[in-house]
C-alpha positions in Angstrom: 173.3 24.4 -38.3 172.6 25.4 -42.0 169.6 23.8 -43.3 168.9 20.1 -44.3 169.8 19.8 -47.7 169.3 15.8 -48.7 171.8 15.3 -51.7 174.1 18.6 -51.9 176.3 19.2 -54.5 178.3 21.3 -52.6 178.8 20.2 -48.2 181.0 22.6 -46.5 182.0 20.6 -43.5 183.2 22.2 -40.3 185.5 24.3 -42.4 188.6 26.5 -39.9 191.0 28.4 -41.5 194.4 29.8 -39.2 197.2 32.3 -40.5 200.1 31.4 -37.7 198.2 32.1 -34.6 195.7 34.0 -35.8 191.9 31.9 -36.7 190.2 33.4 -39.4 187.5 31.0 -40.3 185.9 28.6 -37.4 184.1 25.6 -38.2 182.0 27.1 -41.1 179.5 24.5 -42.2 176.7 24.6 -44.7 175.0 23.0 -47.6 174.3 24.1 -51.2 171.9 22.2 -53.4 171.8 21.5 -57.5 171.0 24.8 -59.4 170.7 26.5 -56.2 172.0 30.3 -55.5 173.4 31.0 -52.5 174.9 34.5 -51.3 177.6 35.0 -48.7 177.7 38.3 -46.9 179.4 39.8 -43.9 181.4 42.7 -42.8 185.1 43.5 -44.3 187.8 41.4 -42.9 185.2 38.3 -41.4 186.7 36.2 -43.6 184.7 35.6 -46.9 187.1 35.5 -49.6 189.3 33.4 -47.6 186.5 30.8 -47.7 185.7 31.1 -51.3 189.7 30.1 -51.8 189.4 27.2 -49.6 186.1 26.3 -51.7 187.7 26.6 -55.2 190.6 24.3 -53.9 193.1 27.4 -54.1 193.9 27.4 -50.3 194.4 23.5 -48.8 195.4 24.7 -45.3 192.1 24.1 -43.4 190.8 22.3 -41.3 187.4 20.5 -42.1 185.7 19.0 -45.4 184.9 20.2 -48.6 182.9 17.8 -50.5 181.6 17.8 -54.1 178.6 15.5 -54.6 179.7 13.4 -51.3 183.6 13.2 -53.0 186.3 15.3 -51.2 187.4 18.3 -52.9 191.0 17.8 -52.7 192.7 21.1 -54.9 190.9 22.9 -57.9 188.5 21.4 -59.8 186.6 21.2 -63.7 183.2 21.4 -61.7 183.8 24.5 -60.1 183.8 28.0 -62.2 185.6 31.1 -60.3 184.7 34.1 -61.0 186.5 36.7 -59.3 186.1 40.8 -58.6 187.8 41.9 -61.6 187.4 40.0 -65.1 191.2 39.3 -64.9 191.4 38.7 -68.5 194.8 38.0 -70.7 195.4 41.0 -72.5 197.0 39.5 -75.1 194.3 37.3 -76.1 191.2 37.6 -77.7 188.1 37.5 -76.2 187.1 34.3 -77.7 190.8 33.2 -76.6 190.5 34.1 -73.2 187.1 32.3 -72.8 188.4 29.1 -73.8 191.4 29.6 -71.9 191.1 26.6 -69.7 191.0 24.6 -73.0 194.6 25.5 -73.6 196.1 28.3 -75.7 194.0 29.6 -78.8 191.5 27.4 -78.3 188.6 30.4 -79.0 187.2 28.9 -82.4 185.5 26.0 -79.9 182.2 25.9 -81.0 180.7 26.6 -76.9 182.7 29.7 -77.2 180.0 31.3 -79.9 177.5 30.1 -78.1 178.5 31.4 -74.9 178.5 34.7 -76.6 175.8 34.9 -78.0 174.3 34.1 -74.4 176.3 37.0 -72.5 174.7 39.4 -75.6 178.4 40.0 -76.8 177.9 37.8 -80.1 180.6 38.5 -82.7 183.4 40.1 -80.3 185.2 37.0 -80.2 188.4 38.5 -82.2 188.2 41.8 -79.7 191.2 42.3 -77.2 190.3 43.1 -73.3 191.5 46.8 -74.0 188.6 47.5 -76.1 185.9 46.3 -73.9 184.1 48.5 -71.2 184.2 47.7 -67.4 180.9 45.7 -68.2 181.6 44.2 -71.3 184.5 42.8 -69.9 182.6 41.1 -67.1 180.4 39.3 -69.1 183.5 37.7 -70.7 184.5 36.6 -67.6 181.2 35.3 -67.2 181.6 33.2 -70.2 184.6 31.8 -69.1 183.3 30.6 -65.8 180.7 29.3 -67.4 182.7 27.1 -70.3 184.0 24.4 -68.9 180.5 23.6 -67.8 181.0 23.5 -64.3 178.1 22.6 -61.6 178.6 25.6 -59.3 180.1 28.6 -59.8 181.9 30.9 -57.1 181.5 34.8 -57.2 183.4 36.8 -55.3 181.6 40.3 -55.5 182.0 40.0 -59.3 179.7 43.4 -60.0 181.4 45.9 -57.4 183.7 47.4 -60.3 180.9 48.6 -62.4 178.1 51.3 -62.3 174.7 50.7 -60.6 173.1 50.2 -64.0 175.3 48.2 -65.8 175.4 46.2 -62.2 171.6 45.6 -62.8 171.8 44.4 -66.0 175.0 42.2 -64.9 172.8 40.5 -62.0 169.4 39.4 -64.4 172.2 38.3 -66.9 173.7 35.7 -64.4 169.7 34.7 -63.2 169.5 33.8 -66.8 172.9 32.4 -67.2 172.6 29.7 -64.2 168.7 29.2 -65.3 169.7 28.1 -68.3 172.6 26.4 -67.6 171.5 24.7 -64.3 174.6 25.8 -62.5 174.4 26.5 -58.9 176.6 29.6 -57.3 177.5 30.9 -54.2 178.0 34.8 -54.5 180.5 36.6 -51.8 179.1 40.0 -51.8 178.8 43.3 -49.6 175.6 44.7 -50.8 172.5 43.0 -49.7 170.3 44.5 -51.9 172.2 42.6 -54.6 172.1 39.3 -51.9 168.2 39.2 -51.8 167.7 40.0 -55.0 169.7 37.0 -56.7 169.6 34.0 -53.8 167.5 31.8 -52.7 169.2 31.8 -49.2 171.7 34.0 -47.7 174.4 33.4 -45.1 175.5 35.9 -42.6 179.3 35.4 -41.8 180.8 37.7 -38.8 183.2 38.3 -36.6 183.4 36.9 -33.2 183.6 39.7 -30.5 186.3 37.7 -28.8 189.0 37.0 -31.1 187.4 38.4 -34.7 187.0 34.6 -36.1 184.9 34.4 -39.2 181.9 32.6 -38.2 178.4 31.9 -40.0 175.9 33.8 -37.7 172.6 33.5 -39.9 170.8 31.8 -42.9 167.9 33.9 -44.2 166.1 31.9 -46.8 164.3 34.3 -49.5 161.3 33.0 -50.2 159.8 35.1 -53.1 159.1 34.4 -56.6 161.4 35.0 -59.4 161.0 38.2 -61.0 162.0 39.5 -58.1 160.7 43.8 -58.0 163.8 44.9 -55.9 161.0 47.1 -54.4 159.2 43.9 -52.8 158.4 44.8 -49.1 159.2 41.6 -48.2 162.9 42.5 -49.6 163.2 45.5 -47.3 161.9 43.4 -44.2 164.6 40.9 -44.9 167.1 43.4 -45.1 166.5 45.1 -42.1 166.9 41.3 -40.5 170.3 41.0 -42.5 171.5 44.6 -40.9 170.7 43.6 -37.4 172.8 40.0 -38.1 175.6 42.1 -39.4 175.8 43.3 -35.3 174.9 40.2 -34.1 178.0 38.0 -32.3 176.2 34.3 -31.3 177.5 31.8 -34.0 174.5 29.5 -35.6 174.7 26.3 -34.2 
């Protein structure tokens, strides 16, 4: 079982998840605590962007629980921000525009918008369309955006793969700082586990069941090292060699 968490914000509850006959997810559970980071990794096709849908309330044929501070998450909700592989981003809006977007339609001269700027180092691009932004630039908007509505917990799915290994750096202290300073918690679907230790307090192994290929958590790897993190840290590469071996690994965690 994942770890004892006492009072989660987020309790993922014996989650399953079929497509007609074939099972995709099996009775997934785990925890995830206030202003906590959590990363989700696991090989292609084990099923971790179909859990992040069933998290964010996008995909209600499951079976299981999803709760949200001991209430049942029951379709999309304010205290969740998605934040998705690509920046998806209007492209007939504004920057500012698109940030606010969950406000309703040009809605960018709310004050948080400025603000939320300012904090993603893009301060006075509001009135910039999507087409002038770089792959990076763009990203941070969508950060923004996740991050406007103020939500508790914010779910990534692999939000840094489109971009270059530098600007990828720079995108990962950005949201360290971002969820510091807002006290937002975030679970992070990702495939590179450099990335995984670097940003999480815990990770989760999801894999495939030799049997049938159902998506099932295998591991939880807690990373305990202090923030800064040098991505050099010894202690990093030990837990990444754990994380590889997992990746082969068939038992479920029970």
């Amino acid at each position: 079982m994942s770890r004892s968490i006492s009072t989660p914000l987020l309790d993922v509850r014996g989650i399953s998840r079929h497509y007609d006959t074939r099972a995709v997810l099996h009775r997934v559970s785990f925890a995830i605590a206030r202003g906590e980071i959590v990363s989700l990794i696991g090989p292609s096709g084990c099923g971790k962007s179909t859990l992040l849908r069933v998290l964010a309330g996008l995909d209600r044929q499951f079976d299981g629980e999803v709760r949200i501070d001991g209430d049942l998450q029951r379709g999309p909700s304010a205290r969740l921000g998605v934040i998705f592989q690509e920046p998806r981003l209007l492209p007939w809006l504004d920057v500012a525009d698109n940030i606010a977007f969950s406000a309703g339609p040009r809605r960018g001269n709310d004050p948080r918008v400025a603000k939320l700027l300012e904090e993603v180092g893009l301060a006075g691009t509001g009135a910039a369309l999507p087409k002038q932004l770089s792959g990076g630039m763009a990203q941070r908007v969508a950060l923004a955006r996740g991050l406007f509505g103020q939500p508790d917990l914010l779910l990534l799915d692999e939000p840094f793969s489109a971009v270059d290994a530098m600007t990828r750096m720079r995108l990962q202290a950005l949201l360290l700082e971002l969820t510091r300073a807002h006290g937002t918690a975030a679970l992070i679907v990702t495939h590179d586990l450099d990335e995984a230790l670097y940003l999480s307090d815990r990770v989760l192994l999801l894999n495939s069941s030799a049997a049938d290929g159902t998506g099932q958590l295998l591991r939880e790897i807690e990373v305990d090292c202090a923030r800064p993190r040098d991505r050099r840290d010894a202690r990093l590469a030990a837990l990444r060699h754990e994380l590889l071996e997992g990746i082969g690994a068939t038992a479920p965690l029970v």
